[in-house]
N, C-alpha and C positions, 0 to 999 in steps of 0.2 A: 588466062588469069590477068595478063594485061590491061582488059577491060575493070579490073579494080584499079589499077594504078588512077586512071581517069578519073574514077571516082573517089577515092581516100588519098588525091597526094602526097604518097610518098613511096620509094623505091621496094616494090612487089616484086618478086625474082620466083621465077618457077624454077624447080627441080630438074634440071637435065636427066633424063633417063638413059640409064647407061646397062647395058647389057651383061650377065654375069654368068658364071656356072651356078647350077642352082644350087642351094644351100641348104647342106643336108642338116638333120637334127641334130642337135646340142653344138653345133658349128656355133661359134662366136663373130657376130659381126657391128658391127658399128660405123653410125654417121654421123661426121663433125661439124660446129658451126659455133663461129668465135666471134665474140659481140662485136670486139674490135682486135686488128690486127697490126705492130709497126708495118711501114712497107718493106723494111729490113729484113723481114724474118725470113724469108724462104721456106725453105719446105721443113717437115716435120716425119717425124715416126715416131711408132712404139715399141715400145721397149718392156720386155720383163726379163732380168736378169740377163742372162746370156744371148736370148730371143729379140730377135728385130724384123720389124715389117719391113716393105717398102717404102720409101720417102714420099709422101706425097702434099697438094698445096692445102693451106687451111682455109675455108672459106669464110668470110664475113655478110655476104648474103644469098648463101644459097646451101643447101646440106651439101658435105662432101660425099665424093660416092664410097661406097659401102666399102670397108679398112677390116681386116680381119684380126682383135687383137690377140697376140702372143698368151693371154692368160685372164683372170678374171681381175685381175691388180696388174693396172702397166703403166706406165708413163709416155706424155707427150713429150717426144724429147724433138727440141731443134736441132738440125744438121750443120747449120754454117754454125753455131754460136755453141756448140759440143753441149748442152746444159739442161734438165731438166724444166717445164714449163706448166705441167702438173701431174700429179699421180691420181690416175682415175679407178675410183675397185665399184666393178658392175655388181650388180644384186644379185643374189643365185637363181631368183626366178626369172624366167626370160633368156633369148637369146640374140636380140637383138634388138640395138637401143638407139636413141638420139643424144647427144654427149654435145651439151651448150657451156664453152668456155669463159666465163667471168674474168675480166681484170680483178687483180688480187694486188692489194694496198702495196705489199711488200716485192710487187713483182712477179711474174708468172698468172698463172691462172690459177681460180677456183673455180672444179667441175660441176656441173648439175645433170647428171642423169635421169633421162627418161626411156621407158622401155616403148619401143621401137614395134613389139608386136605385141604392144596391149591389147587385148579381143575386145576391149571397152573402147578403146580408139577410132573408131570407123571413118570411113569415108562421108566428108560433110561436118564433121566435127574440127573443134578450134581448141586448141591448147593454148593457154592463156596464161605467160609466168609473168611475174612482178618482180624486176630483178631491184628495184629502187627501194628507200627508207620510207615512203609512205603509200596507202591504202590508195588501191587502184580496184576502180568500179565501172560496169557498164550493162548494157545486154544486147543482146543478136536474137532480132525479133522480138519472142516474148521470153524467151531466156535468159536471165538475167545471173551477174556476177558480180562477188566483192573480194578481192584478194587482200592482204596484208602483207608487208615488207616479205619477202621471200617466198612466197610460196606459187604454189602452180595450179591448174587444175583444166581438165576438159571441158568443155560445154558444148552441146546437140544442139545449134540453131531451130527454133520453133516457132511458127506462124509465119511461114513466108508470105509476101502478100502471091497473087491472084499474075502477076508478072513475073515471078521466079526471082526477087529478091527479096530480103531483111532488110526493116531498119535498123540500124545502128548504132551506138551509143557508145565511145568511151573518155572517163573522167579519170581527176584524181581528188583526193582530199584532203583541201586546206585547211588552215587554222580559220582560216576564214567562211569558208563553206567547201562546195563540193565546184570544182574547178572542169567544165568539158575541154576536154581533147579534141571531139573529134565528135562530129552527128553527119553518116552519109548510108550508102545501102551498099550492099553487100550482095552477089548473084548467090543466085542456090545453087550447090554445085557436089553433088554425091560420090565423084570419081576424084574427089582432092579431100587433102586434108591441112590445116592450116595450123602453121606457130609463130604466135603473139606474144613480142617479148615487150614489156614495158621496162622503158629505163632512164637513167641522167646523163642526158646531153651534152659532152663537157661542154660544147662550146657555145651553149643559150642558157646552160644551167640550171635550165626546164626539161622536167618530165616530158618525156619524147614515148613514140612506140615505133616499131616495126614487124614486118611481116615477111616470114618464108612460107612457100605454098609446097607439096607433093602430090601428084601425083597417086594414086592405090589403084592396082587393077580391079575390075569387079569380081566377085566370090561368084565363082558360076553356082548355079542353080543344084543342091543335092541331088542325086538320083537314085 
């Protein structure tokens, strides 16, 4: 995935593969990734009542590896600073999610939950949130998308060319018109899966995006 850095600069971080016990049905598990993080913070757990995981670090470009939480409502609680950071409550369906932390006006985070083993999800596919106050648009290939302040959504890259890429397209929109971001190509790539966050830069105070990639093994063939 490196080879996209090249093409769309800016910092592309693949998923470290980390080896686990498999995880049996209705097991709870989840993987972190916090838009921004102090350098302060340290490490983190969760917490539901009496119940604590292990401490582990928060990542800011890349999923953390897979955390098992205490309950369907638990809290990301910091360890150095003893204090709550956000209370996350999973959806009943699903058992395994993506959990992207938002700076919250008043401190701490606000969570946004994505399920993790959507069957809609696949391999090749690009999740696409809008975490900023105005309408972000583009397409990948002939696939095309219009989000609004908050919201999220998949999209199936379509019409690769004849070399194994997409072109690429992403904007935002102004009072003035429709503002690009960003026009470059994209590999086709069926054994990853990609998350696209659009957001406000503090420090240009423009609409920015970036990109975590994962890894999916392939579904072997039914028999």
């Amino acid at each position: 995935m490196l080879r996209i850095f090249s093409l769309i600069a800016f910092v592309f971080v693949s998923v470290v593969s980390v080896s686990a016990a498999p995880k049996a049905k209705g097991d709870l598990e989840a993987r972190f990734l916090a838009e921004t993080a102090p350098s302060d913070l340290g490490k983190v757990l969760l917490a539901a009542e009496e119940l604590r995981s292990a401490p582990f670090d928060l990542p800011v470009n890349n999923l953390s590896t897979p955390q098992t939480p205490p309950a369907r409502v638990f809290s990301v609680w910091s360890v150095a600073k003893n204090l709550s950071l956000a209370t996350v409550t999973l959806p009943e369906e699903g058992d395994s999610f993506i959990i992207l932390l938002i700076p919250a006006a008043k401190g701490g985070y606000t969570p946004v939950v994505m399920r993790h083993d959507d069957p809609s999800f696949k391999g090749g596919d690009i999740y696409f949130r809008n975490l900023t106050n105005k309408t972000v648009l583009g397409f990948v290939g002939a696939a095309k998308f219009e989000l609004a302040p908050g919201v999220g959504t998949v999209v199936t890259p379509k019409g690769a060319r004849k070399e194994k890429f997409y072109d690429v397209g992403l904007g935002v929109r102004e009072q003035e018109g429709d503002r690009v971001l960003a026009t470059t190509r994209w590999p086709e790539d069926q054994l990853t899966r990609f998350y696209v966050f659009f957001y406000m830069n503090q420090e240009t105070q423009r609409i920015s995006y970036r990109a975590v990639d994962e890894f999916v093994e392939k579904t072997p063939p039914a028999k």
